[in-house]
N, C-alpha and C positions, 0 to 999 in steps of 0.2 A: 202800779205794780200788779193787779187783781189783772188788767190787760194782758199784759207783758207775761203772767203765768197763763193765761187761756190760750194765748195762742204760742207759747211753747207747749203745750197739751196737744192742740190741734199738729205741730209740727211734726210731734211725736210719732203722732196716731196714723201721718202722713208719711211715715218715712219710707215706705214703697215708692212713694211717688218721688223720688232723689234718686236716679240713676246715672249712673257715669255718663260722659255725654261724650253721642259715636260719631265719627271724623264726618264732616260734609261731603256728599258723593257731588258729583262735579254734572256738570248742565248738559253734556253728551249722553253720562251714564241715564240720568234723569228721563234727558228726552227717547233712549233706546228701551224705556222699561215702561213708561208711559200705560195706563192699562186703563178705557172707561167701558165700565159695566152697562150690558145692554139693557137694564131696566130701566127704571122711571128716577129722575133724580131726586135723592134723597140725602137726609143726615142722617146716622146712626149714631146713637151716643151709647157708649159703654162704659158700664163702671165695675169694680173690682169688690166683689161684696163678702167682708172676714165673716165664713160659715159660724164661727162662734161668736162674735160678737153683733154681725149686722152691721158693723160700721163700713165705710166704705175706704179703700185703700189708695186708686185710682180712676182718674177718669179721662175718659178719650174720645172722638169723634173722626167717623169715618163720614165722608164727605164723596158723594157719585157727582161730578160735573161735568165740566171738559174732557177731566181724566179723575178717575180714583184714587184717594190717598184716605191713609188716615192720620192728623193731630193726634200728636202724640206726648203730650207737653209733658219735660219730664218724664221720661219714660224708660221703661225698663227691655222694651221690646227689640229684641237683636235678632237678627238672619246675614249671614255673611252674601246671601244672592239678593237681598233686600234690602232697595240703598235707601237714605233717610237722609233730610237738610233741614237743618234747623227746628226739630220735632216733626216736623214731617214724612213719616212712612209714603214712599211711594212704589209705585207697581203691585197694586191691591187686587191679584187677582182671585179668583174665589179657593184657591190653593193657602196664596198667603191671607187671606182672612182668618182663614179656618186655622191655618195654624197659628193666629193674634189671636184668638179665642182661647187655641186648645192650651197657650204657652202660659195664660192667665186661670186660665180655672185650672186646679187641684184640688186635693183634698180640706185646703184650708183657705179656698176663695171660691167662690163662682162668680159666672158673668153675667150682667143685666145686661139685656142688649133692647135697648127702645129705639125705632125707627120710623122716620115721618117722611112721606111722602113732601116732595118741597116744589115749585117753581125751579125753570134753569135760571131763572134771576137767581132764587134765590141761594142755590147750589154754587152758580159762580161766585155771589160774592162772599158765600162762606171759604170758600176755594181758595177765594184772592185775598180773603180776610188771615186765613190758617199761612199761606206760601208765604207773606209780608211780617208773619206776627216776632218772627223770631225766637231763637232758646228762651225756655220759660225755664227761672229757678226751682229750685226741688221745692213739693208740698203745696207750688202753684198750679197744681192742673186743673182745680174745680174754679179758682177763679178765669185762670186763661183763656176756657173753653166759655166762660160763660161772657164773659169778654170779648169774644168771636159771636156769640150765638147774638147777644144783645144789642148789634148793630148788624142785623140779619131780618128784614122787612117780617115781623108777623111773630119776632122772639122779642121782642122787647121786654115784655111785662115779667120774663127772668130775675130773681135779684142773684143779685152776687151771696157768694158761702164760700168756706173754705173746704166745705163737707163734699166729699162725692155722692153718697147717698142722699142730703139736702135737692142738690142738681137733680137727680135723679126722678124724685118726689116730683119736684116743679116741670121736668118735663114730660112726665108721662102723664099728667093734666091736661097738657096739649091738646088738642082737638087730632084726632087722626093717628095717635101715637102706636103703634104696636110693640107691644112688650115681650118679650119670651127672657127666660133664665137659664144659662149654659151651664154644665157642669161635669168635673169630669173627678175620678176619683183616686191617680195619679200622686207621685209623691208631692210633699207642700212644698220642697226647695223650690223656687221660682227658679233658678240656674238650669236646675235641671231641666223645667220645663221649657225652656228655651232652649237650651243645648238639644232636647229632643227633636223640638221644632225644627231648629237651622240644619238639621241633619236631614227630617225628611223632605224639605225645601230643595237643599243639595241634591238629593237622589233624584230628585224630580226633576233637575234642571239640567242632567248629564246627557 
């Protein structure tokens, strides 16, 4: 029973991380939006951090390989020009990042953002790890992600949490990790930050 209430606590705590889940864009749309950033291949992992409590809300992982995407497990991130399959945001260009950032911080979250330089091994097989993983159930995003990372040569020693903030902690230990905090001061409704988002996305794409 003492189980079975901690992790209804945790589900709670999670419930950001349960968003409706948006139609699968189709392998043409995919392949015509396709976007890899010309730096060094990398993972970014981002987490959703409640300004009043510290605890964390969501978490995600932006992945530079072949092509840019970000793991999106569970997630609440919409753009009507940014197609998504199976949690997977794609066509990550530095446009739609910013507005993944700016559509998550508000006045009642900011974003963690730790990025590690990686191997194109090792970028692919997070790649092909994330494009294979399939819909993750709501309040799964710290496991799922950590699920992808721990069968990713050089993440192993990751344990599993239901926490985003726990995640968070373990990976900025990493060797090579660069940390910065986003913030913006916007209202708290996440809709609205999204509905802002997808708007200036749209303007951008006419």
């Amino acid at each position: 029973m003492r189980n079975l209430l901690c992790l209804g606590a945790v589900l709670a705590a999670l419930a950001g991380c349960a968003a409706p889940q948006q139609p699968n864009a189709d392998a043409e749309t995919l392949a015509r939006v396709a976007y890899r950033h010309p730096g060094p291949p990398a993972l970014t992992l981002y987490t959703m951090i409640n300004n009043r409590t510290g605890r964390g809300g969501h978490t995600s992982l932006m992945i530079n390989a072949s092509e840019r995407v970000i793991f999106d497990p569970a997630g609440s991130f919409y753009a009507s020009v940014v197609p998504e399959r199976d949690d997977v945001i794609h066509g990550i260009t530095p446009a739609v990042e910013k507005a993944y950032r700016g559509a998550h911080a508000r006045s009642t979250y900011h974003v963690v953002v730790q990025r590690i330089e990686v191997t194109p091994q090792q970028a692919q097989k997070a790649y092909q790890l994330a494009i294979s993983n399939g819909r993750v159930p709501g309040a799964f995003c710290a496991q799922a992600t950590i699920g992808i990372l721990q069968q990713v040569p050089g993440f192993e020693s990751l344990d599993r949490t239901f926490y985003p903030e726990k995640l968070a902690e373990q990976f900025g230990q990493l060797p090579g990790v660069v940390t910065e905090r986003y913030y913006e001061n916007d209202s708290g409704d996440l809709q609205a930050g999204l509905a802002k988002s997808d708007a200036a996305l749209s303007a951008a794409s006419e």
